[in-house]
N, C-alpha and C positions, 0 to 999 in steps of 0.2 A: 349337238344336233337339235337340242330339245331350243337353245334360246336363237338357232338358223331357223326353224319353224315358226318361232312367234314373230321373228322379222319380217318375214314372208308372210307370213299370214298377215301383219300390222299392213304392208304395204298393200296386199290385196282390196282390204278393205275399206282402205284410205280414200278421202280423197272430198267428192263430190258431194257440192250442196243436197242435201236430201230434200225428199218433198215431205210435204205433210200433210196425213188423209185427219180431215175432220168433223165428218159427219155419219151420224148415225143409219142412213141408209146410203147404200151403193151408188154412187154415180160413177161417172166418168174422169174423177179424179180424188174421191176418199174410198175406203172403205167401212168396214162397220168398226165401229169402237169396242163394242159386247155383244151377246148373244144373250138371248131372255130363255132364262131354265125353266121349267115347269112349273116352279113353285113363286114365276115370277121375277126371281130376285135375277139382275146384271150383270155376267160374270165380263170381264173386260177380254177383249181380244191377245191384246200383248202383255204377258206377264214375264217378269223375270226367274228363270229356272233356276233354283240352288245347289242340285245334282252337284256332286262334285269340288264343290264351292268350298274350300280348306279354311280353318280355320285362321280368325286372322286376316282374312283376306273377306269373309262372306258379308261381313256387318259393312262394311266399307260398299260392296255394289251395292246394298240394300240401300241403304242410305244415296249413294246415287242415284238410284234408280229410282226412287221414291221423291224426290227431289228435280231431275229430269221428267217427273210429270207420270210415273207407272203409277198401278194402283192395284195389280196383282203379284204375288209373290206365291211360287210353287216348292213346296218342300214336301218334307216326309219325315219320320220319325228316323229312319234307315239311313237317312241325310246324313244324321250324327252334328247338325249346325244349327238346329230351332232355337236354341238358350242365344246365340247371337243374333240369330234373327231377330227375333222378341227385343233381346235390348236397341238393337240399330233403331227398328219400331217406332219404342218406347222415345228414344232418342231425337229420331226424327222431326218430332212435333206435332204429326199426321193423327188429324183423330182415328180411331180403331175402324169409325166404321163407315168409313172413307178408302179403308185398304180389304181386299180381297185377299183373305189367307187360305192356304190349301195344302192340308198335311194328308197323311196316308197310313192305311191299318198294314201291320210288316205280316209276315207270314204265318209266326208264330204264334199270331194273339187271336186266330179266329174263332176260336172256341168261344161261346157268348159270353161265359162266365172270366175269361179274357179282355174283354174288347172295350171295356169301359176304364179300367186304370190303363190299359194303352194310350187310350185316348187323352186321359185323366194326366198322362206324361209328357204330352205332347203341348195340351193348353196350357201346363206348370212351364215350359221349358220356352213355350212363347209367350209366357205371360198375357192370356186370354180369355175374358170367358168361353167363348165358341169358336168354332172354325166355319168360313163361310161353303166350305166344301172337305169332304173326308173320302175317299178315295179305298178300295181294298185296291192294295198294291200289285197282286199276283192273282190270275185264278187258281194258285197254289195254296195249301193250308200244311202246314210244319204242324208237331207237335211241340207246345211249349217249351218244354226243358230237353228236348232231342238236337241233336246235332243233326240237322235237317234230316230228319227223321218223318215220313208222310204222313201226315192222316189221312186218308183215305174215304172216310166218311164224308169228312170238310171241305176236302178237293172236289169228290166225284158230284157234292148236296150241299152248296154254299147260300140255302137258304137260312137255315138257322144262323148263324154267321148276317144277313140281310138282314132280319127280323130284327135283330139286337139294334143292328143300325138304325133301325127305322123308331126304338125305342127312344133313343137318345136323340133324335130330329126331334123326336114329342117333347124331351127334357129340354132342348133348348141349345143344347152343347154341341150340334152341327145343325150348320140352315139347308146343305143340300149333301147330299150322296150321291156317290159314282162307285165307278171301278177304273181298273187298269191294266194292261195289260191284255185285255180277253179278245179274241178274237168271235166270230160271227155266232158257234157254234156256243163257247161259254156262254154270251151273252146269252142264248135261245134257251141254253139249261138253268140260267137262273130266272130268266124273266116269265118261264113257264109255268112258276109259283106266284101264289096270290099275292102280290108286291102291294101292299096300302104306300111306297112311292115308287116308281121307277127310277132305274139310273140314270142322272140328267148327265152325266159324260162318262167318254172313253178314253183316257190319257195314252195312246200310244206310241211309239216308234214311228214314226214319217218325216220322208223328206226327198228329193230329187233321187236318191238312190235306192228307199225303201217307200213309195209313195204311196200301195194300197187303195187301187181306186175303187176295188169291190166292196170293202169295209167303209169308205168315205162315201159309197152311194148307199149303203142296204141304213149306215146313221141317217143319212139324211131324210132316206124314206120311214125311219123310224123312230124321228124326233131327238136324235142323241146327239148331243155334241162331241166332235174329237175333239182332243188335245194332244198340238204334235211336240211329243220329244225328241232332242236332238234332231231339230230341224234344217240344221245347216249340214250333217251325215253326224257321226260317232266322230271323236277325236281325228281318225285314221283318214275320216271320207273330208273333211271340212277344207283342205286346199284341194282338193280334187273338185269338189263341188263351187267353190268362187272361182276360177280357173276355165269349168267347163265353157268352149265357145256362146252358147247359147245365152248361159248367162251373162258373158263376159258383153257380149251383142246387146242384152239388154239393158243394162247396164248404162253402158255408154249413149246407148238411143237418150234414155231419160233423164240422165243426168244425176244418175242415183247410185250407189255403190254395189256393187256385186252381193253382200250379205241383206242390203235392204232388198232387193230383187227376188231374194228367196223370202227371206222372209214376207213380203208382201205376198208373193203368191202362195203362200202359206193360208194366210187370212182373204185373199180372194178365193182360195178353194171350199170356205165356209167355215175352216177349223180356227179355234183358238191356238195361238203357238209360242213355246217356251223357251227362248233364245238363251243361252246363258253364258253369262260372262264378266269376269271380277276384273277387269278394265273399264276403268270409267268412261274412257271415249266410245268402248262398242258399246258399252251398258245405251250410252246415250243414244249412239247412231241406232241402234236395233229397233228404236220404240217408232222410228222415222216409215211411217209404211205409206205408199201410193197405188191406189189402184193400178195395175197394167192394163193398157190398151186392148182391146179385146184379140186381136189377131197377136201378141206379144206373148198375152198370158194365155192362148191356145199351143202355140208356137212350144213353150217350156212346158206346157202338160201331157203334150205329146213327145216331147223329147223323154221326160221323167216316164213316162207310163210303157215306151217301146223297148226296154231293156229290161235282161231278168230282174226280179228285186234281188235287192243286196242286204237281208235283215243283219245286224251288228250285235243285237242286245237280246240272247238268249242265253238264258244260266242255265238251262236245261243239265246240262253234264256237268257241268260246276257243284249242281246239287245234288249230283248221283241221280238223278230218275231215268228210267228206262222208258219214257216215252219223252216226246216233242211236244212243250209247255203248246205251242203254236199249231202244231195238225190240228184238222180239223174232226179226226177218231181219237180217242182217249181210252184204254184198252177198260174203261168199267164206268 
């Protein structure tokens, strides 16, 4: 079943000359390359996502990817594949800071007296001195040596957890800070403290199935940039979503493939998006994005937007908690 799926799926995405957007402001046939974060520095539109990405197999798209002309790379500590990343890197040829890395604080380390050897594990294992963006993964907080066990302190008041971060931006060992995961309400209960930085992004779940257009207006009116994961749906949604007629329509108008078509209106929507995949040929085809047509890329916002969402990526119950990581009430 599993190698009838990647055939299908190979064939889906097959095909068509891609276009290629190359300027920095929006016309009527690029889109944006980056997005300028608060502190200035340019984060790139299309990174490649290492989610998943098995060992073995993860150094290998880095290095294409890197290669085929990307310049950001999305990890996480939780990845379990930074020490190959690092060395692909390393390998590469690519000066350090030329490449856009992004790793993430895990649940367990939010405690401040925590958060700096997490970190500290993360630059070792990508061989770094800094990261250009560090991420809290969850608006969850574990207790260190629990078996997802809550804290409750750290969950309900992830400003102390904030502060720490915002220490280590002074030391030099992150250039920017975000979060992930949070939905309207977290963000409003962290950013309600005296932030000396705000969070320049919101890494989330989006994509034709789960697209969130409340949360991609209240960032934009609020200066945050999203970052869409699993852009093309979860495992489950990704031939559903190159398949749907809509896409399939636009697709063939442009002369582009069904997976560029998402992903471009990914990066027409405003967001940064993390495509991921240890095939060299999508690795390559992904970074291919073209503005859509105005009435094309209205056409797919409305198809995405008029169905219930379909969210994929909640551990909610995986982790035993008796509330919904994503409600907008949190029982404290």
């Amino acid at each position: 079943m599993y190698l009838a799926y990647r055939g299908a799926a190979a064939l889906l995405r097959s095909a068509k000359t891609p276009c290629h957007g190359a300027m920095r402001n929006m016309s009527t046939s690029a889109l944006p390359k980056y997005h300028i974060l608060p502190s200035g520095d340019k984060i790139p539109s299309v990174a490649l996502g290492v989610w998943q990405a098995g060992q073995g197999e993860v150094g290998l798209a880095v290095k294409t990817a890197l290669k085929a002309g990307y310049r950001h790379i999305d990890g996480a500590w939780a990845y379990r594949n930074e020490e190959e990343v690092g060395k692909a890197l390393k390998e590469s040829g690519i000066a350090r800071d030329k490449v856009w890395l992004t790793s993430k604080l895990w649940n367990n380390f939010h405690a401040p007296e925590d958060i700096e050897s997490a970190l500290d594990d993360s630059l070792s294992k990508l061989d770094t001195e800094y990261l250009d963006l560090y991420l809290i993964h969850w608006p969850i907080a574990f207790k260190k040596d629990g078996n997802n066990v809550l804290d409750v302190e750290l969950t309900a008041d992830p400003y102390p957890t904030w502060k720490k971060l915002e220490e280590l931006v002074d030391k030099g060992k992150i250039r920017n800070i975000g979060i992930s995961n949070f939905n309207i309400a977290r963000i409003k209960n962290l950013t309600a403290n005296p932030l000396k930085y705000r969070p320049a992004v919101n890494q989330v779940e989006l994509n034709f199935f789960n697209p969130q257009p409340e949360l991609l207006k209240w960032a934009r009116e609020n200066d945050l940039v999203l970052e869409a994961y699993s852009p093309l749906g979860s495992t489950r949604q990704v031939k559903d979503t190159l398949t749907l007629p809509v896409v399939q329509e636009i697709a063939t108008s442009l002369g582009i493939t069904p997976a560029q078509v998402i992903i471009s209106w990914h990066v027409q929507r405003g967001t940064v998006v993390l495509p991921k995949s240890v095939t060299p040929s999508r690795v390559e085809e992904n970074l291919q994005v073209t503005a859509l047509p105005k009435d094309l890329f209205e056409k797919l916002e409305t198809a995405a937007t008029s169905h219930p969402p379909q969210r994929v990526v909640n551990p909610s119950k995986n982790w035993g908690l008796d509330f919904d990581i994503f409600d907008e009430n949190w029982p404290f």
